[in-house]
Short mmCIF file of the C-alpha atoms (twelve columns), coordinates in Angstrom:
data_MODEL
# 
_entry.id   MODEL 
# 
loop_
_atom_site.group_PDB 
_atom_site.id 
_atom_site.type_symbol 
_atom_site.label_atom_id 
_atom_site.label_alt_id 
_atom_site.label_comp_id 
_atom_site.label_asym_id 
_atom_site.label_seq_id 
_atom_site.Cartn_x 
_atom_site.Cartn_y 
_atom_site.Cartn_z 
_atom_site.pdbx_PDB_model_num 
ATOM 1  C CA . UNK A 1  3.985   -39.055 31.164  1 
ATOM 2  C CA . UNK A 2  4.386   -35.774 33.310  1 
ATOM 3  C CA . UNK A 3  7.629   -34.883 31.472  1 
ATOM 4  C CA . UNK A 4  5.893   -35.559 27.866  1 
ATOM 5  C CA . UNK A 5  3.031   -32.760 28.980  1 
ATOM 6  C CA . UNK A 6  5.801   -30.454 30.269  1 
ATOM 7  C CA . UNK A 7  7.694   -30.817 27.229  1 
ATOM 8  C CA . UNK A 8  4.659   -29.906 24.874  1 
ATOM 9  C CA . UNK A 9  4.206   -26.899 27.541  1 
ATOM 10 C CA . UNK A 10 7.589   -25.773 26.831  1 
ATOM 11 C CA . UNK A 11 7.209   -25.894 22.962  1 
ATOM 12 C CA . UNK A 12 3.908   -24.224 22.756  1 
ATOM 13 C CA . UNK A 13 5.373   -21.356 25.021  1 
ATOM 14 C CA . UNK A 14 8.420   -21.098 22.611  1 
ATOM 15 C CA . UNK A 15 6.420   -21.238 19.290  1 
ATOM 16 C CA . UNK A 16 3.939   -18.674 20.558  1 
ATOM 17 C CA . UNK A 17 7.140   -16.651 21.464  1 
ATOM 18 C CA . UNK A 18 8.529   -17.327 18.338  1 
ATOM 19 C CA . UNK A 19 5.091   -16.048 16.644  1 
ATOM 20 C CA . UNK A 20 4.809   -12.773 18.869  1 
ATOM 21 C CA . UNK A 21 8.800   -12.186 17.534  1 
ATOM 22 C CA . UNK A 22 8.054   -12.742 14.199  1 
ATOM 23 C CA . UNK A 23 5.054   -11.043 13.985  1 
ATOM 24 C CA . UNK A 24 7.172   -7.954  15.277  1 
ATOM 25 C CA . UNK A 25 9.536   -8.074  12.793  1 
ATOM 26 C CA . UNK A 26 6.941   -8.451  9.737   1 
ATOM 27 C CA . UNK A 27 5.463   -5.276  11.270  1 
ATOM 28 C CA . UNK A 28 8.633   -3.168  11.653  1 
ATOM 29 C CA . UNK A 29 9.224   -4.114  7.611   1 
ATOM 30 C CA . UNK A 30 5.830   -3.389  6.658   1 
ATOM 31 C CA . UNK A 31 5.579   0.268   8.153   1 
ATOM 32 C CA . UNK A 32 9.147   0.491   6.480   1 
ATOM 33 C CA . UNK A 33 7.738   0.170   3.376   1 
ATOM 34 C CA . UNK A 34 4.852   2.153   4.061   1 
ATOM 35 C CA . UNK A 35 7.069   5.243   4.809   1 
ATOM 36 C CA . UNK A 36 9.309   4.691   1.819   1 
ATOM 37 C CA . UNK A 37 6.016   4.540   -0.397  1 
ATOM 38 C CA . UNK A 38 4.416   7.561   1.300   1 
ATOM 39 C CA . UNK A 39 7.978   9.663   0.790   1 
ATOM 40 C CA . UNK A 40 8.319   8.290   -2.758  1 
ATOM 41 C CA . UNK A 41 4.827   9.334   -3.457  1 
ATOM 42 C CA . UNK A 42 5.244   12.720  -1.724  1 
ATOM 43 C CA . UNK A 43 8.404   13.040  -4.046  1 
ATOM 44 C CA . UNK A 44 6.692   12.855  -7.315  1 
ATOM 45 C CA . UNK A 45 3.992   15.605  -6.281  1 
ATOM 46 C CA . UNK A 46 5.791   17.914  -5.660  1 
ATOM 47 C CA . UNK A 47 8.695   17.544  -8.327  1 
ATOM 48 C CA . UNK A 48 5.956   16.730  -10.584 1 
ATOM 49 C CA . UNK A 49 3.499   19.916  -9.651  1 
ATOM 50 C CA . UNK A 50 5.459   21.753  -7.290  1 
ATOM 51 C CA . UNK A 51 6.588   25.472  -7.954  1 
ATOM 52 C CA . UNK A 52 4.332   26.175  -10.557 1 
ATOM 53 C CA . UNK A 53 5.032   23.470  -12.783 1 
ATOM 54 C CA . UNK A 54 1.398   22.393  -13.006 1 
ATOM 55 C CA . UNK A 55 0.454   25.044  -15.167 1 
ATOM 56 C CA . UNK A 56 2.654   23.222  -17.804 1 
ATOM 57 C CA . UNK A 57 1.518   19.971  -17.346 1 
ATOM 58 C CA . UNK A 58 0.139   17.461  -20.325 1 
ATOM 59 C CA . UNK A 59 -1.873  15.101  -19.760 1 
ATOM 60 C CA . UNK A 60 -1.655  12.576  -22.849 1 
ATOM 61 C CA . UNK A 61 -5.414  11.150  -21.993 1 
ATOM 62 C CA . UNK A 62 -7.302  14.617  -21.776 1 
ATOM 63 C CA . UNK A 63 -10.104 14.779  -24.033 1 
ATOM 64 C CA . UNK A 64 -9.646  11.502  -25.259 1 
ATOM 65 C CA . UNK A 65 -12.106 9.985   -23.030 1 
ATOM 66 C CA . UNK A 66 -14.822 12.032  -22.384 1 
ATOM 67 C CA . UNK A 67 -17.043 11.230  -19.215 1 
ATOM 68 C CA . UNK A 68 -20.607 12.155  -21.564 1 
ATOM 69 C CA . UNK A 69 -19.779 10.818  -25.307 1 
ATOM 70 C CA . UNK A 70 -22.759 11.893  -27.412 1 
ATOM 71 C CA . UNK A 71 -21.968 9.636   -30.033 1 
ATOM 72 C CA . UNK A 72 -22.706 7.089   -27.405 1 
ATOM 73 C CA . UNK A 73 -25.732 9.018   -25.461 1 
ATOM 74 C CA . UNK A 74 -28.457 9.742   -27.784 1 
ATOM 75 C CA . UNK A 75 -31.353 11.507  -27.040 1 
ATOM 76 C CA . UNK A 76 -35.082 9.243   -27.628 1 
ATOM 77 C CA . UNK A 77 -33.107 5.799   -27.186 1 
# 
């Protein structure tokens, strides 16, 4: 009976090694990730707006949706 109880000792030490290793790799690829979307999105800024280009910029949605609409707002209602 000893050997059963030292057997499940030896499997719960191995999965919760197993779990702290695992956990370590899912980490590393996460923060991977996280710096590739961070550069990508630090990429776009500036190639988008950098040197002046904002000043050229169109936005296709401008004026099209106004925060106050008074067609929408009316004054008395």
């Amino acid at each position: 009976m000893t050997s059963i109880w030292l057997l499940l000792s030896d499997l719960f030490k191995w999965s919760f090694g197993f779990f702290d290793f695992a956990g370590n790799i899912l980490n590393w690829i996460l923060f991977i990730a996280a710096c590739v979307l961070f550069v990508y999105w630090c990429y776009v800024l500036v190639s988008t707006l950098g040197g002046d280009k904002d000043k050229t910029y169109y936005s296709p949605t401008e004026g099209k949706h106004p925060y106050y609409d008074p067609k929408i707002m009316k004054k008395g209602e």
